[in-house]
N, C-alpha and C positions, 0 to 999 in steps of 0.2 A: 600463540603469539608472544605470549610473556615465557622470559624463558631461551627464545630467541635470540645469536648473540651474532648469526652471518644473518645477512640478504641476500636476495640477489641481486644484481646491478638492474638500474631500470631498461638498460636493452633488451635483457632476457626475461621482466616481470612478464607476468601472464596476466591479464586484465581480462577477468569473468563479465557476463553481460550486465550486472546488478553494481559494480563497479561505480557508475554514474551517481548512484542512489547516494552514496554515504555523504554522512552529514544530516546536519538539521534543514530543513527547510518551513517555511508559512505562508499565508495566503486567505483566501477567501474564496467563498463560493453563495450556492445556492442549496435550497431543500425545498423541492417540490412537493407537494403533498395531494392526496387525492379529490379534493375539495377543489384544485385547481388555484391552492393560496401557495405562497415561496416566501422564503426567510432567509438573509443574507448570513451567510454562517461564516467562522473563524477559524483555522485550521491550523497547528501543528504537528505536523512527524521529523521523526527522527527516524536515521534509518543506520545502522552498525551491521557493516558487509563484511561477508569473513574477507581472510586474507587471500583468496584467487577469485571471489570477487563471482562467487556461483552460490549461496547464499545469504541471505540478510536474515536480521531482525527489526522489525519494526512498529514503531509506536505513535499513535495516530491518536490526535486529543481533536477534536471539534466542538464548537458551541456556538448556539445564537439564541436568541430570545428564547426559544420554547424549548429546545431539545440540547442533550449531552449527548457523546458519543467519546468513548476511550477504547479503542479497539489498539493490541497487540497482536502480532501474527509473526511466524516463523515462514520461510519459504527457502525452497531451493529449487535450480534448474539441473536438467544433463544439459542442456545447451537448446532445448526445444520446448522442453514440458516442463511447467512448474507446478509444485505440492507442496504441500504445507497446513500450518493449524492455525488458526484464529482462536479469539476471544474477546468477547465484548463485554468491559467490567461495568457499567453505570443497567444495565440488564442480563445480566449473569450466566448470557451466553456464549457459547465455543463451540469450532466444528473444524472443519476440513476446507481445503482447498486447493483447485486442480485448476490447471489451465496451459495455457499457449507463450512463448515469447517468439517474437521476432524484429529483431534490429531492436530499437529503443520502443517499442509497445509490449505490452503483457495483456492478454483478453483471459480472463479465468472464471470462474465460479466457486463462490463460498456455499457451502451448507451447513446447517445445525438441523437439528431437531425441530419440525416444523417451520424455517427460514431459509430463502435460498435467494443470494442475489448475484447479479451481474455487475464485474470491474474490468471496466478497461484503464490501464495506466499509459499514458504518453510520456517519457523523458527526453528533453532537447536541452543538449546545455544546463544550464540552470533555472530549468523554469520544468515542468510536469503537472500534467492534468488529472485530474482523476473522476472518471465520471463511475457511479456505484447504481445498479437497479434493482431494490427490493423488491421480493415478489410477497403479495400479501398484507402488508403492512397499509397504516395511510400514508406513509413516506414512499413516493412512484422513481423520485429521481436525486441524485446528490452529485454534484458538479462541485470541484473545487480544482482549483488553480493557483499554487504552490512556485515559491522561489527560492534558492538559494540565499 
């Protein structure tokens, strides 16, 4: 990127599916837990898409009364499958992650070492949802809804 001294004109740019992502976004949501009690949580990511727009970086900070959550993850697509590596620093763990895109959804699966949960991502415009299902944990469900 840096380094860089032509572009290309925007008729001919190529706009990868993760395109939408970039930038900061915030919001709120929920943390269900297994006890059947939820905590209104806080959320920011950032998300730094390379330049075609078929990889991200990004960095996901959440908090509410009881819980922290700072997760970073790398992802890329071919245009169907996405892969990539997580890590969660306030619990000192990282794993893997595989899954599906289509149109503006992404349905995938993280794993670590004894941790494995389900994400679906929705982006429309500037607004995206993210619902997360740990499997195992006393946290059953994590909803949050994010704006530009």
């Amino acid at each position: 990127m840096a380094g860089f001294v032509f572009a290309a004109p925007p008729a001919f740019a190529q706009t990868g599916p993760f395109a939408p992502l970039a930038g900061t976004w915030s919001g709120e949501g929920t943390i269900t837990t297994s006890n059947g009690g939820g905590e209104r949580i806080r959320c920011r990511a950032k998300y730094t898409v390379s330049e075609g727009g078929r990889a991200f970086q990004q960095a996901l900070t959440c908090a509410s009364d009881s819980y922290k959550v700072d997760i970073s993850s790398n992802v890329e697509t071919d245009g169907t499958k996405v892969t990539g590596t997580w890590s969660e620093a306030t619990r000192g763990v990282s794993g893997s992650l595989s899954g599906q895109i289509s149109g503006p959804n992404i349905s995938a699966m993280v794993e670590a070492q004894g941790f494995q949960a389900g994400i679906a991502v929705n982006t429309r415009g500037r607004s995206q949802s993210i619902n997360i299902k740990p499997g195992g944990t006393e946290i059953t469900d994590v909803t949050v809804n994010l704006h530009k």
